[in-house]
C-alpha angles and dihedrals in degrees: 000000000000112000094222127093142166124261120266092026121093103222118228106270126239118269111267085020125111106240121252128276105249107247116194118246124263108242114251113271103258115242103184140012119240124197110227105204108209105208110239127182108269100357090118096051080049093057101049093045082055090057103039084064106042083056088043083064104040084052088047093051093051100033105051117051093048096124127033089230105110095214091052085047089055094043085058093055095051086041087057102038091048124101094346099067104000144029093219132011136189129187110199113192130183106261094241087060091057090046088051093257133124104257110250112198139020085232091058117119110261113203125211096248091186142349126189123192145180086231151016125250088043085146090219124137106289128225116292086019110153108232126203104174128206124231093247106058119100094248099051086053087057102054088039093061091023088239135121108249125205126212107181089182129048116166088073104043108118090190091057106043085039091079104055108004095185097049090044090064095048094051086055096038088055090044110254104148110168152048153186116182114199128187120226110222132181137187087346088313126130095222099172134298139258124225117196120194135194124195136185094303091078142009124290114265114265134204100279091051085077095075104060083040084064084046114054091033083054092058106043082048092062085050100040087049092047082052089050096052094045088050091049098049094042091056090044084051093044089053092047088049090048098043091053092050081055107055086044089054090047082042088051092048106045086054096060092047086048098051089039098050087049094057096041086045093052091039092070083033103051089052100050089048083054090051105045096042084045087060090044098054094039099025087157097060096043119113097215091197094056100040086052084052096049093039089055093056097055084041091059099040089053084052094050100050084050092051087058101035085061092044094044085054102049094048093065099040097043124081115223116259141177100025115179128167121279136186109222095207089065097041093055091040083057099041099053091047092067090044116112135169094039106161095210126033125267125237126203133209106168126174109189127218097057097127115183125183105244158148093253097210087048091062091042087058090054099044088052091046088057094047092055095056100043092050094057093050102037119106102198115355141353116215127183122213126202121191149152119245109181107290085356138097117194142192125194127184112196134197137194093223145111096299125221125275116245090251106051102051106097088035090067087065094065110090118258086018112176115199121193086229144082084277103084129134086228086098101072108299124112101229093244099072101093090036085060093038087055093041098061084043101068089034081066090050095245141096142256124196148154135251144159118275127214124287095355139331130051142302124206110192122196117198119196122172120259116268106269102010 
């Protein structure tokens, strides 16, 4: 008989032998491992809740954060939470954050930057709400300990119906029932808080639901502070881009006055230095009474274009003191009686009652700048006008002249303005006089501006803001 046999059987023994002794046989050698699941009651409702979560937060990581704008960011996180994990929810962030700024104090307005619902009528705090929270509330006690809080109940959560009593019946009425209220913090920051909601749709939040609600609020608060920060550099690059326009422009500007006073200043000059080496190279054919008349004018003029120039100055640099209401009426009654030397006749038309609040010898300046232009461009007569337009008094000094053309009517304003009309200050003004007149305008908070008159000439209106509005 063969000697083999297979393990686990005793083979016959040999005729004359003892038999063998039976030896067990070895386990097989194990090649894989195998899992055996052992079904338990609710282990499969465990594991896709499991995974439901775990997609809620890959979709979260790759759908919040997509644009560097804070209130989109918010709106992201409300788009991913509902319905998946919530029935309602509310982001509340401080109102500087929004703004692109760093919050400043616990007792600043937060303002409700997006909601999402199920539903409508949820009676819950809209978009753009302004929010003060009481202490008491379950989201102020978040972002006071900096922890999400929980409130399985609300309908009988003092702190919460507390802050707004009438909203908080709605919410339950409309059967919202639950709620976890989680902070969003950021580099250490408090930057508002998130309040998620379930109503009668699903069941109320337990305790590990606060978990993925840190969660999701963690990583929408990286991205809305991201959002923060690039807000908050643009605008500081926008004002540094602004403020050096500005300053060429102020540059530009003070160019052009530079370049203009100069010419205005050697034109005077230039004629007073003819004449005087005229007389020194002919002395005996110089009429010194003629030479001393002509002398005197560009003298005067020189004079004149210094005077504005000051007061132009001033007028800019100066901020405005010692306001105190004035009727206009009163103050152009008393200034055109210490006019002399018109050359046309003034006419008055004079409401009383319109009261500014004003530097009385400003307004004077520009009343008698207008009349001296006025005067120089009028054909037959020159009236001023006071009256009172709603919140607004206002003051209007008419000619009978040439007008102004549409398009140069902003232009006049400019110092040293030429215009290829009637309308130059070739005929005796310095060229400062309507720039001053404007200046103190807008110091005044008011406006000055130019329009036709009827039948012809111009009208220069000034209007000031009613005393006390």
């Amino acid at each position: 008989m063969s000697s083999n046999h297979r393990r686990g059987k005793a083979t016959q023994p040999r005729t004359g032998e003892p038999a063998a002794p039976f030896i067990p046989a070895a386990p097989a050698a194990v090649s894989e491992r195998w899992l055996l699941a052992v079904s338990e009651p609710g282990m499969g409702r465990l594991a896709l809740r499991a995974r439901e979560r775990l997609n809620l937060l890959c979709d979260a990581g790759s759908h919040i954060g997509t644009s560097l704008d804070v209130t989109r960011t918010a709106e992201e996180l409300t788009e991913i939470a509902v319905p998946r994990f919530a029935d309602y929810a509310g982001v509340d962030l401080y109102d500087g954050v929004l703004r692109g700024q760093e919050p400043t104090t616990p007792e600043e307005v937060l303002r409700r930057a997006a909601f999402a619902g199920i539903r409508e009528g949820s009676g819950l705090h809209p978009v753009d709400a302004p929010i003060l929270l009481l202490p008491s509330t379950p989201q102020a006690r978040s972002m006071a300990t900096g922890q999400p809080v929980i409130e399985p109940v609300l309908s009988t959560d003092i702190g919460w119906l507390a802050q707004d009593p009438e909203r908080g019946r709605t919410a339950c009425e409309h059967g919202i029932h639950s709620l976890v209220a989680v902070p969003m913090r950021a580099r250490g920051m408090t930057l508002g808080v998130v309040s998620f909601y379930r109503s009668a749709a699903r069941n109320p939040f337990e305790e590990d639901d606060l978990a993925l609600a840190e969660e999701l609020v963690n990583r929408a608060a990286v991205c809305v502070d991201n959002a923060r920060r690039y807000a908050h550099e643009r605008a500081i690059t926008r004002e540094l881009e602004d403020a050096t326009t500005s300053l060429r422009h102020s540059l530009d500007h003070q160019r052009r006055f530079t370049a203009d006073a100069s010419h205005e200043l050697r034109t005077p000059l230039a004629g007073l230095r003819i004449q005087l080496e005229e007389a020194q190279l002919h002395p005996d054919q110089t009429d010194l009474a003629d030479l001393l008349r002509h002398a005197l004018t560009d003298v005067d003029r020189l004079q004149a274009i210094l005077t504005d120039l000051l007061s132009l100055a001033r007028s800019e640099a100066r901020p405005l003191t010692a306001l105190e209401p004035v009727d206009l009426a009163e103050l152009v009654e008393a200034d055109i009686a210490r006019r002399i030397g018109d050359p046309h006749p003034v006419r008055l038309d004079l409401v009383p009652g319109a009261l500014a609040d004003v530097v009385h010898i400003q307004i004077c300046r520009v009343l008698n700048n207008l009349l001296n232009n006025a005067q120089r461009h009028a054909a037959h007569r020159v009236t001023v006008a006071v009256r009172r337009t709603g919140d607004i008094a206002e003051l209007s000094v008419i000619d009978d002249g040439p007008g102004v053309r549409a398009s140069e009517r902003e232009h006049i304003f400019q110092p040293f303005t030429r215009l290829d009309s009637a309308r130059s200050r070739d005929r005796g003004g310095t060229g400062l006089g309507l720039a001053i007149a404007r200046d103190i305008a807008r110091a005044h908070h008011g406006t000055l501006h130019v329009e036709d008159a009827a039948p012809t000439g111009a009208r220069f209106v000034l209007r000031l803001p009613l005393a006390g509005t």
